[in-house]
C-alpha positions in Angstrom: 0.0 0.0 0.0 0.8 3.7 -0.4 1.4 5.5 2.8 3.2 8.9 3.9 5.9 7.5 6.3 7.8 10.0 8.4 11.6 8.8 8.0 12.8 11.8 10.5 11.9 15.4 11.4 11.4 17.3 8.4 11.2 13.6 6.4 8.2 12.8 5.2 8.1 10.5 2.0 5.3 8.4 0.0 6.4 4.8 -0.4 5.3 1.9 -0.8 4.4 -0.6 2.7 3.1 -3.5 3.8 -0.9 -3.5 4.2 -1.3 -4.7 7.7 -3.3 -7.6 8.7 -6.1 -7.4 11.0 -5.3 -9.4 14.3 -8.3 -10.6 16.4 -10.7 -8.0 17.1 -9.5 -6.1 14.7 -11.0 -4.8 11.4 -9.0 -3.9 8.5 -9.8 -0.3 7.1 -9.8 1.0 3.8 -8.5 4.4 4.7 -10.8 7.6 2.5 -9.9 10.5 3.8 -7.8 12.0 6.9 -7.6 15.2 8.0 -4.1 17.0 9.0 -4.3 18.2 12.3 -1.9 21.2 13.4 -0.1 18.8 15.5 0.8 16.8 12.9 2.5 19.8 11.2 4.6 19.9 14.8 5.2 16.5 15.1 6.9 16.0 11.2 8.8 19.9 10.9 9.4 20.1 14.4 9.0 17.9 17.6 9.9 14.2 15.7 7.7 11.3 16.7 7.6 9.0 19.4 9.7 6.4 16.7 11.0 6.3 13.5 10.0 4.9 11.1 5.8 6.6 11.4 2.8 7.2 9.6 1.4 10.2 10.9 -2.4 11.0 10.7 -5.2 10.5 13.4 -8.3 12.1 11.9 -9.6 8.9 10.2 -12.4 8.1 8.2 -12.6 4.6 5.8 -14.5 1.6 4.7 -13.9 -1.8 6.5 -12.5 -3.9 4.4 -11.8 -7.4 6.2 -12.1 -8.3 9.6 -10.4 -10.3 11.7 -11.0 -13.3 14.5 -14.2 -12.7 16.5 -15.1 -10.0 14.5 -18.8 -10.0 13.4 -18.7 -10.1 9.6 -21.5 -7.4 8.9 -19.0 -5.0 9.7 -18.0 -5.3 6.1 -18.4 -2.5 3.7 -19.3 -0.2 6.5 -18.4 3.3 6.8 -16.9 4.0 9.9 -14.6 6.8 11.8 -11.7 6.0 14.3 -11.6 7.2 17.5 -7.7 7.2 17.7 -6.9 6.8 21.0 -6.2 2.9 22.3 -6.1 2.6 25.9 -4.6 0.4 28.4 -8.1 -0.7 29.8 -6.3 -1.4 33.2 -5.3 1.6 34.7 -7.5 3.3 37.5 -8.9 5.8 34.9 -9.2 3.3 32.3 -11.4 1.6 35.1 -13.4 4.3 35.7 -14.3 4.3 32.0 -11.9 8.1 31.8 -9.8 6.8 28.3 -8.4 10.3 27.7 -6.6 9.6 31.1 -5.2 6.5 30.5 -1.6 6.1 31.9 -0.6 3.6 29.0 -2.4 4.6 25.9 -1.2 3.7 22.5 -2.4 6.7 19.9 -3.0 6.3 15.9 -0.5 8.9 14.0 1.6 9.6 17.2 2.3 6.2 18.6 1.5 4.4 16.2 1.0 3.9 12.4 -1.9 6.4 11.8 -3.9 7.3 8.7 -1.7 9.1 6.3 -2.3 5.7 4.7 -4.2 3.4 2.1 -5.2 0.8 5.0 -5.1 0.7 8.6 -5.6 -2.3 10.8 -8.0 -1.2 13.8 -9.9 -2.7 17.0 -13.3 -2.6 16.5 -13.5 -0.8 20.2 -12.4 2.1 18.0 -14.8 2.4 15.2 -18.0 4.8 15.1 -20.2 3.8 12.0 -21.8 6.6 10.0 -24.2 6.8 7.6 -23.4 7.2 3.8 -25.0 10.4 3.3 -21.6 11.4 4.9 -18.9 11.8 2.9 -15.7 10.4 4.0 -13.5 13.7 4.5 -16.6 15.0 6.1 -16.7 12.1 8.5 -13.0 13.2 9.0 -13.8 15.6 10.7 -15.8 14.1 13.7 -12.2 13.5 15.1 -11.3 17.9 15.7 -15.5 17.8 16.3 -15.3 15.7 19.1 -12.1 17.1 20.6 -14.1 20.9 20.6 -17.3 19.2 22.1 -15.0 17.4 25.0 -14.0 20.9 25.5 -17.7 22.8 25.9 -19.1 20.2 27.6 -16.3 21.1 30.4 -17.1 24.5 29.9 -20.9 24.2 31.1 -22.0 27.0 29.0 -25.2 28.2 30.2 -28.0 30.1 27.9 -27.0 33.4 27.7 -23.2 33.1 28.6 -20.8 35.3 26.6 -18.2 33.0 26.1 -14.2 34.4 24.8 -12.6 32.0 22.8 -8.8 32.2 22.3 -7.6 30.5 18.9 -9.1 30.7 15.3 -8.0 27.1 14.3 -10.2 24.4 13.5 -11.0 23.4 16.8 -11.6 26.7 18.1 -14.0 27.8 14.9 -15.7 24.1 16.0 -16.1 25.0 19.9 -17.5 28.1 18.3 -20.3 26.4 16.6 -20.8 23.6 19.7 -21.0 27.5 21.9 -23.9 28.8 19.8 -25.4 25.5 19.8 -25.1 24.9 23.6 -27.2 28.4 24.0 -24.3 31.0 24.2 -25.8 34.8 24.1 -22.4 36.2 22.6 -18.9 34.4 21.1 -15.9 36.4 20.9 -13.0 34.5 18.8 -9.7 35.8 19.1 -6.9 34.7 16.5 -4.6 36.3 14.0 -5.2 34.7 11.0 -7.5 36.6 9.2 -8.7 34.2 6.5 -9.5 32.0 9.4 -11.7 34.8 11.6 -13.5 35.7 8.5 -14.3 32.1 7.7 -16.2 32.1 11.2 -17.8 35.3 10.5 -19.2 34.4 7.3 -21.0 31.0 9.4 -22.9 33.8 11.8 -21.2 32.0 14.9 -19.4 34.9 16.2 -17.9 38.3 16.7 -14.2 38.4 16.0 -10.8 39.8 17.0 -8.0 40.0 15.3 -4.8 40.5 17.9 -2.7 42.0 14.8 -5.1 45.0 15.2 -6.7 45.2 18.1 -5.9 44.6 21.5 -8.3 41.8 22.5 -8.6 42.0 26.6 -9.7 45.6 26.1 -11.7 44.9 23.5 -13.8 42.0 26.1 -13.5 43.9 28.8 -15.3 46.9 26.7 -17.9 45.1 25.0 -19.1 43.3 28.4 -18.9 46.5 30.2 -15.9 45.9 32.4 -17.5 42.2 33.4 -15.6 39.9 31.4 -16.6 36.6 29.7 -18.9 34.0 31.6 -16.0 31.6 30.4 -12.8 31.5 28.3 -11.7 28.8 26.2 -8.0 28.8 25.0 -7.2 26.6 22.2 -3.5 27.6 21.4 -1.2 26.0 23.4 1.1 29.0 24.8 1.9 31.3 27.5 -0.2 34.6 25.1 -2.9 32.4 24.8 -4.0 31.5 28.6 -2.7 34.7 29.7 -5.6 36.3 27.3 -8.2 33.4 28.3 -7.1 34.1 31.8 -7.3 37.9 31.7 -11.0 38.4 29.6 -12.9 36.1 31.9 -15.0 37.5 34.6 -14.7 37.2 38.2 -15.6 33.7 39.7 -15.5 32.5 35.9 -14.0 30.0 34.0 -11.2 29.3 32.4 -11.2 25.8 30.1 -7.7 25.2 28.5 -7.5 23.0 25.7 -4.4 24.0 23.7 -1.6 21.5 23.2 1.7 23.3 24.3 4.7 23.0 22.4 6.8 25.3 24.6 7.0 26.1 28.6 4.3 27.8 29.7 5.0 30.7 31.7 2.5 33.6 33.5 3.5 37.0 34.8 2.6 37.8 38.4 -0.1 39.7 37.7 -1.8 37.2 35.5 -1.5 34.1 38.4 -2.8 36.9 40.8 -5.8 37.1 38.3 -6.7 33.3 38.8 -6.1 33.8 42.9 -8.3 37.0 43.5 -10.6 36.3 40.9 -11.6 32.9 42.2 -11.4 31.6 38.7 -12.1 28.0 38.0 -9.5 26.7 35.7 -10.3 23.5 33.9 -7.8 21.3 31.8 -9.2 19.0 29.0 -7.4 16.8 26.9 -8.9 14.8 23.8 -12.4 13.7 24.3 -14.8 11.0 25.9 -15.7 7.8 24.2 -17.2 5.8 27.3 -20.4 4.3 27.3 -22.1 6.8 30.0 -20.9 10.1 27.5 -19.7 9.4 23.9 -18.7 13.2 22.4 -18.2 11.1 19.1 -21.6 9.5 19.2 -23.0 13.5 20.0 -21.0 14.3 16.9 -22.0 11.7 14.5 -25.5 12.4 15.5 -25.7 16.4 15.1 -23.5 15.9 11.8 -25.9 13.9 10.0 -28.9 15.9 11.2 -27.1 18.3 9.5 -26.9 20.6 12.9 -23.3 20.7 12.9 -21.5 21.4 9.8 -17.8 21.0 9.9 -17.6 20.7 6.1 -17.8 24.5 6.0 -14.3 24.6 7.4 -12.5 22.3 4.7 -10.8 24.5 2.5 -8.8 22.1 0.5 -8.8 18.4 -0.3 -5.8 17.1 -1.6 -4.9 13.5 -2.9 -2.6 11.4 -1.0 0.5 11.3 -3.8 0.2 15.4 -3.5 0.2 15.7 -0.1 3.4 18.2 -0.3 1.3 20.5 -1.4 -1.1 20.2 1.4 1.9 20.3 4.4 3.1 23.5 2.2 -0.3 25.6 1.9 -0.6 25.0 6.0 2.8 26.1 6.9 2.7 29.4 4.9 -1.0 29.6 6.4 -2.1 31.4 3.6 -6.2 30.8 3.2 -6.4 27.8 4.6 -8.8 26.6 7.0 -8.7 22.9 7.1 -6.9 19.7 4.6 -8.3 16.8 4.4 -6.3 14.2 2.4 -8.5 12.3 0.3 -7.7 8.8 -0.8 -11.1 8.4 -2.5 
């Protein structure tokens, strides 16, 4: 099969590989179209992998193709998305039926082999079906879906809240739309790419800041009166982005911080002293639920097809697997692009 394998940092080449076997429990999937997430981008150009040899890509969407031992067989020629996290099922979270928190999880794209790929061998723990008026790159997009919805939910947004959100990528234009739908009053979204900010604008979801020209914790504090935001939500992963979340939320509010860091972290002074004698209520989330008492992919799936949430809006590009230079080039000079989806239709 055809897969992107990342040699080394800055390596990524198309060649040719094995097609894994499905083991027992497992299903093998005909891989149609995965999304590149921004931490891919970090994990090829800058951080490495967790081994070499790797395919990267965990926003997965395919057809199941074979299955394995013990694996029901009308499973075949379904449509299904991955939830890409494989945990441990042993550890006191895992237990508890927390996944995200597992202590000994294995991850598709990071881990291991991930969807940048023509087939992928997956348990069948992992799939989500969905139904075929869904496209595949679509579908794709239930992964960054979910991942904002984990990140609401903590958020308990109340009808009425005004709500800041610090980020303009994917996942913060998608907590956006999960915002409106969970009965916000008023979205701010604060970011500094403008393609992306206007992209939200033109979906109705939001007012918008642009920090290359306006200052955004005046701007909150002015347009809520000197109050601040019922709740923050940072979704960029360093020490600007949770000082703003930290500094446009109101008094006893909350702050939920999402962003994956791929530096320190630091605050000034007066920023912790915001979190102390504000009483804020700082949340962490990480990833998103996929237990049988709350499912985010199953809320997803759902409000996709009912056509209530519509992620599509968001996919700017969608480029074939053999071109996917192109695709890794048009996100690092960020130039009118919202979302790639690689599509191995």
């Amino acid at each position: 099969m055809k897969a992107c394998v990342l040699e080394s940092v800055g390596k990524l080449c198309l060649k040719e590989v094995p097609t894994p076997k499905p083991r027992s429990g497992e299903v093998l999937l005909r891989v149609r179209a995965c999304g590149i997430c921004s931490s891919d981008i970090d994990r090829i150009f800058k951080t490495g992998a967790y081994h070499f040899p790797m395919i990267p890509g965990h926003e997965i969407a395919g057809e199941v193709v074979e299955v394995g031992k013990n694996v029901d067989k009308a499973l075949l020629n379904q449509r299904a998305v991955v939830f890409p996290l494989m945990p441990c099922f042993e550890c006191p979270s895992c237990l508890e039926g927390q996944y995200a928190r597992c202590d000994h999880y294995n991850y598709f794209g990071s881990r291991c082999d991930g969807g940048f790929a023509e087939y992928l061998a997956v348990p069948t723990w992992n799939l989500k079906l969905f139904p075929n008026h869904l496209s595949f790159p679509v579908a794709a997009m239930c992964e960054p879906a979910s991942v904002a919805l984990h990140a609401v939910d903590k958020a308990q947004i109340r009808s009425g809240n005004t709500v800041s959100i610090v980020g303009s990528g994917t996942i913060g234009i998608l907590a956006a739309m999960w915002a409106k739908i969970a009965g916000a009053g008023r979205i701010i979204l604060i970011g500094r790419n403008q393609a992306k900010l206007k992209c939200a604008q033109s979906l109705n979801l939001c007012e918008t800041v642009n920090i290359r020209e306006h200052e955004p914790i005046g701007y909150v504090d002015e347009a809520t009166a000197g109050k601040g935001a019922d709740i923050s939500m940072e979704f960029v992963g360093t020490s600007e982005g949770l000082t703003t979340a930290i500094s446009t939320t109101k008094k006893g509010g909350m702050v939920v911080a999402t962003g994956n860091p791929n530096g320190e972290i630091c605050l000034e002074r007066s920023v912790y002293w915001k979190i102390l004698r504000n009483e804020l209520n700082i949340r962490g989330t990480w990833n998103s639920s996929f237990s049988s008492t709350r499912n985010d992919w199953d809320i997803t799936l759902s409000y996709m097809s009912n056509g209530l949430l519509n992620p599509e809006t968001l996919i700017s590009d969608f480029v074939p697997l053999d071109k996917f230079q192109l695709a890794f080039d048009k996100l690092r000079n960020k130039k009118d692009v919202i979302k790639i989806v690689l599509d191995l239709n």
